[in-house]
C-alpha positions as CSV (number, residue, x, y, z in Angstrom):
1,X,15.1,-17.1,5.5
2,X,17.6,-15.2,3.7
3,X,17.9,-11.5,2.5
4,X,18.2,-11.4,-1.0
5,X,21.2,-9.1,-2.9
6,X,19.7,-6.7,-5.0
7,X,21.1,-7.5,-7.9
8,X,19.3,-10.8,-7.3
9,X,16.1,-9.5,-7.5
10,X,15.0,-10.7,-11.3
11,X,14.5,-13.9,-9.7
12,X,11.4,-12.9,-8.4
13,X,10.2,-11.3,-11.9
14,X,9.0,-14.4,-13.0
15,X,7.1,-15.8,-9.2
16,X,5.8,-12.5,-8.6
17,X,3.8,-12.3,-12.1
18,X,1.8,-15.1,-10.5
19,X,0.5,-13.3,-7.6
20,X,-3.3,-12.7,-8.4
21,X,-3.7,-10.1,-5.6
22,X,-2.4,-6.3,-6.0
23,X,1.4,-6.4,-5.7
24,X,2.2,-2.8,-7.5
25,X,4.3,-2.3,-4.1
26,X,6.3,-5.6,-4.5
27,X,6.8,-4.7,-8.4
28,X,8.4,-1.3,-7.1
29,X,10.7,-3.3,-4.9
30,X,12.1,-6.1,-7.3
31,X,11.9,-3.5,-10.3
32,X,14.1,-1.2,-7.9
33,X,12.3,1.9,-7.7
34,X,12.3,1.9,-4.7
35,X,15.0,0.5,-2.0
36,X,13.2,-2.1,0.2
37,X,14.2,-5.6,1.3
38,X,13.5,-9.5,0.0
39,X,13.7,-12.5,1.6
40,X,13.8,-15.6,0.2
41,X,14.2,-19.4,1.2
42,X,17.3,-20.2,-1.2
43,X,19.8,-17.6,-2.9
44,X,20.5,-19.5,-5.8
45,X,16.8,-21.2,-6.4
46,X,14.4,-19.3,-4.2
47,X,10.8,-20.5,-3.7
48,X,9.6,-18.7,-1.3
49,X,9.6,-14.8,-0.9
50,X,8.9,-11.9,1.2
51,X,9.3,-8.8,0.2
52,X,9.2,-5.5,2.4
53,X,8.2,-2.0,0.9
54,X,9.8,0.9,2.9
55,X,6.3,2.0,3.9
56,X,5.8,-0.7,6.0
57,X,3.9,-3.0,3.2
58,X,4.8,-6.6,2.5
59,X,4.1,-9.7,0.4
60,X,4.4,-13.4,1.0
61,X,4.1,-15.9,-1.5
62,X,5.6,-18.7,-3.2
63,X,5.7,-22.3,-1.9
64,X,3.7,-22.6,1.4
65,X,5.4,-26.0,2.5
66,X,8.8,-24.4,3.2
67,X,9.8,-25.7,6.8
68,X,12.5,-24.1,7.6
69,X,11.4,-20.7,6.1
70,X,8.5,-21.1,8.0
71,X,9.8,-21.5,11.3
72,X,12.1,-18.6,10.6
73,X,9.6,-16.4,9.7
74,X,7.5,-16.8,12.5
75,X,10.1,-15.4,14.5
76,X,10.6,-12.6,12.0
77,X,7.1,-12.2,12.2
78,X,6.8,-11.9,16.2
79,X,10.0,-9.7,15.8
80,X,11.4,-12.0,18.5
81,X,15.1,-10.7,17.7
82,X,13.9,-7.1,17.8
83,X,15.1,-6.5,14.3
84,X,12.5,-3.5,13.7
85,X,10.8,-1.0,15.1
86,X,7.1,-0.5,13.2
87,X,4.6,-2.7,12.2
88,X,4.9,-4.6,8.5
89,X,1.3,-5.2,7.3
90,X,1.2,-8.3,5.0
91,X,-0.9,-10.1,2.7
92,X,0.0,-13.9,1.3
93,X,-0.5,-15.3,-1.7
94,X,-1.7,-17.9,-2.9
95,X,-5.0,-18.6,0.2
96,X,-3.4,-21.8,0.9
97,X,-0.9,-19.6,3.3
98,X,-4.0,-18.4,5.3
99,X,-4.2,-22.3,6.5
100,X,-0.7,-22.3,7.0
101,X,-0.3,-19.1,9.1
102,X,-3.4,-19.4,11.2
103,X,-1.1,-22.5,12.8
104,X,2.4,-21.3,12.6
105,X,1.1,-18.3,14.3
106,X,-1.8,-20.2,16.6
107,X,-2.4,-18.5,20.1
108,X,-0.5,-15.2,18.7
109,X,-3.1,-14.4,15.8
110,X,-5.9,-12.0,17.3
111,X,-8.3,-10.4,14.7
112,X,-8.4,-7.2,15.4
113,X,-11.8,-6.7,17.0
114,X,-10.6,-8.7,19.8
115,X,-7.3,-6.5,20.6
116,X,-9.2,-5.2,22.9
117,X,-5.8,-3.9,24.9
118,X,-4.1,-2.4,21.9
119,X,-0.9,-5.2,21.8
120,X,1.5,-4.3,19.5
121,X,4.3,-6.3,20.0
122,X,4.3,-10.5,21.1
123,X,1.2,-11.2,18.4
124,X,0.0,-11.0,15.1
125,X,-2.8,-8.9,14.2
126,X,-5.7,-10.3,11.2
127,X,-7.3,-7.4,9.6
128,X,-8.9,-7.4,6.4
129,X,-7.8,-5.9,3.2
130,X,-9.8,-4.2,0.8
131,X,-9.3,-3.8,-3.1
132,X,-11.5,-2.0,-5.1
133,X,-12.0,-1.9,-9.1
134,X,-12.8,1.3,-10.9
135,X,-16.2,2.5,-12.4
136,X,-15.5,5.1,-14.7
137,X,-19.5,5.3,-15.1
138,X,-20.3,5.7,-11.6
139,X,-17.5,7.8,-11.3
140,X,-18.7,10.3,-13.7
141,X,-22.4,10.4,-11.8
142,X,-20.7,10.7,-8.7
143,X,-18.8,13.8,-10.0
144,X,-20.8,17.1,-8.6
145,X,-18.3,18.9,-6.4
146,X,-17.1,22.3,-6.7
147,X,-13.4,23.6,-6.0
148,X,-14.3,26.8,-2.9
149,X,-13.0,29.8,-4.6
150,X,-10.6,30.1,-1.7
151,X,-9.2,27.0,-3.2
152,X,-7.1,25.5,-6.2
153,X,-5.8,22.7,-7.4
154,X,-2.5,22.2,-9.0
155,X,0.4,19.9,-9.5
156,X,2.3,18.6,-6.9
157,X,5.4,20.2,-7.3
158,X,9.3,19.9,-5.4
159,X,7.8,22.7,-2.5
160,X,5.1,20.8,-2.0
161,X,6.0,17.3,-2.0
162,X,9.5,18.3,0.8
163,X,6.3,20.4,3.0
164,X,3.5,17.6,2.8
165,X,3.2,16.1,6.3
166,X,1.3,13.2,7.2
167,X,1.5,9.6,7.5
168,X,0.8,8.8,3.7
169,X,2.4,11.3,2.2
170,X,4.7,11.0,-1.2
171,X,7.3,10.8,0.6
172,X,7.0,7.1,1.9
173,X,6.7,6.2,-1.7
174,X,9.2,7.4,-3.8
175,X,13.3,7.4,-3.4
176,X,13.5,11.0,-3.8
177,X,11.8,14.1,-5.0
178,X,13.3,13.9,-7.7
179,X,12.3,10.7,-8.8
180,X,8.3,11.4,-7.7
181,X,8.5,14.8,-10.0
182,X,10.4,12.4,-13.0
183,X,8.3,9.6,-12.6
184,X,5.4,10.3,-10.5
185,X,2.3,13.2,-10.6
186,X,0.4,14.2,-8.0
187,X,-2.5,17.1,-7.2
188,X,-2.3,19.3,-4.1
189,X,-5.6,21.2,-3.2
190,X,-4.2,24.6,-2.1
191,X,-6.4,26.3,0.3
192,X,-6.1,30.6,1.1
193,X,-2.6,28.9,-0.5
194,X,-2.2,26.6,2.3
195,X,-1.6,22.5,1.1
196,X,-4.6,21.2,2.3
197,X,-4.5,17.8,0.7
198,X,-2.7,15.9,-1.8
199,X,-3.7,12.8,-4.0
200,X,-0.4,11.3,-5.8
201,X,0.6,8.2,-7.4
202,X,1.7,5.4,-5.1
203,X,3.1,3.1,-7.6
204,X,2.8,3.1,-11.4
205,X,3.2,-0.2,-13.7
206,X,2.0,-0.7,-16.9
207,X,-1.2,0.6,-17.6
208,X,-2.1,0.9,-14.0
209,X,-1.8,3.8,-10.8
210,X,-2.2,3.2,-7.4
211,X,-3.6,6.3,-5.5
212,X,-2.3,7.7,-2.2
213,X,-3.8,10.3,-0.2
214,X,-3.5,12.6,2.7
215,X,-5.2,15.4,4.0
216,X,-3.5,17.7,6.4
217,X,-6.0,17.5,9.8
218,X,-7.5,20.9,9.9
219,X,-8.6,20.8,6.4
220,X,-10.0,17.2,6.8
221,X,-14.3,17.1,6.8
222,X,-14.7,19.6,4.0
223,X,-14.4,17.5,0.8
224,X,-10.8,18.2,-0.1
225,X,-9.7,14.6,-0.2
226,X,-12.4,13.7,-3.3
227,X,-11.5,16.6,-5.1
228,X,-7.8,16.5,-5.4
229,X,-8.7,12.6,-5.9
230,X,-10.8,13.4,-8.7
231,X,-7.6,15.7,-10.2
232,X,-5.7,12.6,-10.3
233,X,-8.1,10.2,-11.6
234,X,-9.2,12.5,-14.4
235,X,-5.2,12.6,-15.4
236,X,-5.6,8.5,-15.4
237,X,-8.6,8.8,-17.8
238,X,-6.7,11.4,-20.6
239,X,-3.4,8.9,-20.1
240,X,-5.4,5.5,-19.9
241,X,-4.3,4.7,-16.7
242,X,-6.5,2.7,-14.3
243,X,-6.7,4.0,-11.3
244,X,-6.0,1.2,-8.9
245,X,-8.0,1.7,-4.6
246,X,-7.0,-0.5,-1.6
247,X,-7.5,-0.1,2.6
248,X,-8.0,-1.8,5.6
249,X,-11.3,-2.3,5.7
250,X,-11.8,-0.5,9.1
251,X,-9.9,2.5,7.5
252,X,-13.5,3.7,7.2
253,X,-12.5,7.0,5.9
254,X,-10.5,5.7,2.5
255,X,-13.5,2.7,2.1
256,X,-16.1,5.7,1.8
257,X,-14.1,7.9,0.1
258,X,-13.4,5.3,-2.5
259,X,-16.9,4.7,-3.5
260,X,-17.7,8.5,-3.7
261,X,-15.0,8.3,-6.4
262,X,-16.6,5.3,-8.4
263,X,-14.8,2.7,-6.9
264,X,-16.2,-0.7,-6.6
265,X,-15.4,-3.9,-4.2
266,X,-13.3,-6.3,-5.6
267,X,-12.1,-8.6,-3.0
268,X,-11.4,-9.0,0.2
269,X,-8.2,-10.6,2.0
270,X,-6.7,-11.3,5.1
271,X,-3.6,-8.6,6.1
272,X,-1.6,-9.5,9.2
273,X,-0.1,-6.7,11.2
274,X,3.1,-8.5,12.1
275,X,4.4,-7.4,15.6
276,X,7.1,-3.9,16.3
């Protein structure tokens, strides 16, 4: 298990296009847009690969049968050498590596209903991962909200992106502000002028945008959240974007606020919380 140079990252261009599952974070890595870390079996003719999003999101994938890699990464994966201090969440691809980790990590996988103490550290946590598809239809019914008067809604600009606080917040997703207000959009719900809640682009590729979201806490319960949502994804209908939804799937709040803004199930998939 090897970190990879940057300037080695087109080797993965090629593997990653295989993945069937949403990668737009991966894409953001090996397409350098954001600085992250890959791992890879072999520097000169990698097979297997992991790759690390600063947020704390991760991909495996490639060859399955990679001894050595294997036995490496379930150290990495344990943190055994105390090498970080957070959580990576990871999804694998292709399913043959759900076989495959269930018995490299054996007694240290616990799904997360039977955490029962809270470990973070020594196992390896199976949640599920949600993605959803977009329904422009249902989105359109679903579409009967109106803005307070006490409240607008405008474009996420420099102030508000460097005094957004939160957990999900642009910030986790973009090098700089400069490179969110260049390459990103966003829509801040301002309330008695107070940011309340912004919706933003997580990744963009192609014709596709992955939505983040955060509400500040004592605006949270009033509704914010689908309306600065339903800023953004109306900007992905007039650019053809499609707006692209994925959660745990015991993040209850983002699973019902995605279907009150037309979102559909797509699949579901194991995501390992890999130890701090």
């Amino acid at each position: 298990m090897k970190l990879l140079d940057k300037k080695f990252y087109g080797r993965l261009t090629n593997p990653l296009k295989q993945v069937k599952i949403n990668n737009l974070f991966a894409r953001s890595v090996i397409e350098k847009k954001i600085s992250g870390q890959v791992f890879v079996d072999n520097i000169e003719n990698p097979k297997t690969f992991y790759v690390v999003h600063p947020y704390g999101m991760s991909l495996l994938f490639g060859d399955t049968q990679n001894t050595d890699f294997n036995k490496k990464f379930l150290n990495y994966s344990l943190n055994t050498n105390k090498i970080r201090d957070k959580y990576e969440w990871m999804q694998a691809y292709p399913s043959d590596w759900d076989k495959v980790l269930s018995e490299l990590y054996s007694n240290n996988l616990i799904k997360v209903a039977e955490n029962k103490e809270n470990k973070e550290s020594g196992i390896i946590e199976l949640n599920t991962r949600i993605n959803f598809k977009f329904n422009r239809e249902k989105y359109i019914l679903k579409k009967k909200m109106i803005l307070p008067q006490t409240c607008t809604i405008v474009q996420t600009d420099k102030k508000i992106y460097n005094e957004m606080i939160g957990y999900v917040i642009p910030s986790g997703f973009w090098d700089s502000v400069d490179d969110f207000i260049n390459n990103g959009i966003g829509f801040s719900l301002l309330c008695n002028k107070k940011i309340a809640t912004t919706a933003y682009s997580a990744f963009i590729h192609d014709n596709k945008l992955e939505l983040g979201i955060e509400t500040i806490p004592e605006f949270r319960g009033k509704g914010f959240a689908q309306l600065a949502c339903s800023a953004l994804i109306d900007y992905c209908i007039r650019k053809d974007y499609e707006p692209i939804w994925a959660c745990r799937l015991e993040n209850i709040g983002s699973y019902k606020l995605a279907e009150k803004l037309g979102f559909e199930v797509s699949n579901e998939i194991p995501f390992y919380r890999l130890s701090k």
